[in-house]
C-alpha positions in Angstrom: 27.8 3.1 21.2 26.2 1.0 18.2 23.7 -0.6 20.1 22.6 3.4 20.6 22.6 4.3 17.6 20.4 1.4 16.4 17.8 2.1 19.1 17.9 5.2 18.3 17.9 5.1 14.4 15.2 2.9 14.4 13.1 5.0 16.6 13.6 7.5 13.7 12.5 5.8 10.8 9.9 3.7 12.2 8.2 7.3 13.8 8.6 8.6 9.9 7.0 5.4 8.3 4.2 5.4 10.9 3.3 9.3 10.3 3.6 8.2 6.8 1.5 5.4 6.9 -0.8 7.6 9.5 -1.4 9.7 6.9 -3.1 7.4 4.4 -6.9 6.7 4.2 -7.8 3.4 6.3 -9.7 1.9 3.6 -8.1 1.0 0.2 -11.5 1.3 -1.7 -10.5 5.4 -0.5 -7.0 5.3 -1.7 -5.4 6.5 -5.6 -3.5 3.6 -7.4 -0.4 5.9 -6.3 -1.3 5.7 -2.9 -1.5 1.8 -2.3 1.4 1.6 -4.4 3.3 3.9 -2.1 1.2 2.5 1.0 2.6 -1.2 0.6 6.3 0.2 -0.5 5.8 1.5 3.1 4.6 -1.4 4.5 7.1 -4.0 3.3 9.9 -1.5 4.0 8.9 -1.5 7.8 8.5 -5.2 7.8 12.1 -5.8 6.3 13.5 -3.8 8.7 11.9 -5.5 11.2 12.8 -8.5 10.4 16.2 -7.5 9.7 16.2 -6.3 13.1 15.1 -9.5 14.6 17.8 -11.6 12.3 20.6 -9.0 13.7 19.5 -9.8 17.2 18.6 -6.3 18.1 15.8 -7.1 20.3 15.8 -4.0 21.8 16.0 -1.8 18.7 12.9 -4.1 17.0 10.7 -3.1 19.6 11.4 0.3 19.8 10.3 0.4 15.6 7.2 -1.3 16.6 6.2 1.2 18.9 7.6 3.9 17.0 5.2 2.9 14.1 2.2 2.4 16.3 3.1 5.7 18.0 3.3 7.6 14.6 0.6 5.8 12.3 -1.7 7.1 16.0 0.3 10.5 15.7 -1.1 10.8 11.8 -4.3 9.6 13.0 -4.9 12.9 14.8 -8.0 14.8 12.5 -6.2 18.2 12.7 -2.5 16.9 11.8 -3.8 14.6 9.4 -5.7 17.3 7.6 -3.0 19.9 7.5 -0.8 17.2 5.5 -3.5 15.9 3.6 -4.1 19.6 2.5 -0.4 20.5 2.2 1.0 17.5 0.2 -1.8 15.9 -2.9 -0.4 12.6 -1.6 -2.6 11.9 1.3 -5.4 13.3 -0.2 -8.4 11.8 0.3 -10.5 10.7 -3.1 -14.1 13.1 -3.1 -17.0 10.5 -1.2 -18.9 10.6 -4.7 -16.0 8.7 -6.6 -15.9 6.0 -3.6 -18.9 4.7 -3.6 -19.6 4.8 -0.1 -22.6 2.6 1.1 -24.3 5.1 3.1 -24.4 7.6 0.8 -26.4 5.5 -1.7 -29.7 4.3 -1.7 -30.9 0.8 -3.6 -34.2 1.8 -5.2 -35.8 -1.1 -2.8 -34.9 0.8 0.4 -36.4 4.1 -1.2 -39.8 2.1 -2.1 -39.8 1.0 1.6 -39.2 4.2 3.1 -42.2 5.5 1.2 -44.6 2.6 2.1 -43.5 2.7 5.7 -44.5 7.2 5.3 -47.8 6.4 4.0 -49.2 3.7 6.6 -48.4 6.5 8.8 
């Protein structure tokens, strides 16, 4: 009856910290200081149990939180899920693209001048 209720309480948590990890922006340059604070608590709490799992020889019951965090980080990977969290709860919101500083969205004066140069040989 234990070795159940390992399998099964792992599958639990680990489907829990992988939504909750799912949830998160990818890139940390995108994340709040409260974020990647709560993004490695996360983390290191899904390694520990992990390896406590591994230590406690419950082979079984550490594979089934591996998946279960693949399965639920891919679960709160899904655009419309992840939006309606990100939406509901200020946690996983994502930071406006102004404050990031995303690459694409600026341009170096240098690629501007070539633009131009290129538009008038034309």
């Amino acid at each position: 009856m234990m070795f159940w209720g390992t399998v099964v309480g792992s599958a639990v948590v680990s489907l829990v910290l992988g939504l909750f990890l799912g949830f998160m922006p990818l890139k940390n340059d995108e994340m709040t200081e409260q974020q990647q604070k709560y993004s490695q608590l996360v983390g290191l709490l899904a390694f520990a149990l992990l390896v406590g799992l591994i230590i406690l020889h419950q082979n079984e019951a550490s594979w089934v939180l591996i998946a279960g965090l693949v399965i639920g980080f891919a679960i709160g990977k899904i655009p419309p899920i992840r939006h309606h969290f990100s939406t509901r709860f200020a946690l996983f919101a994502l930071t406006p693209k102004e404050s990031r500083g995303s690459r694409r969205n600026q341009q170096t004066p240098r690629q501007e001048d070539t633009r131009q140069s290129t538009q008038r040989r034309r």
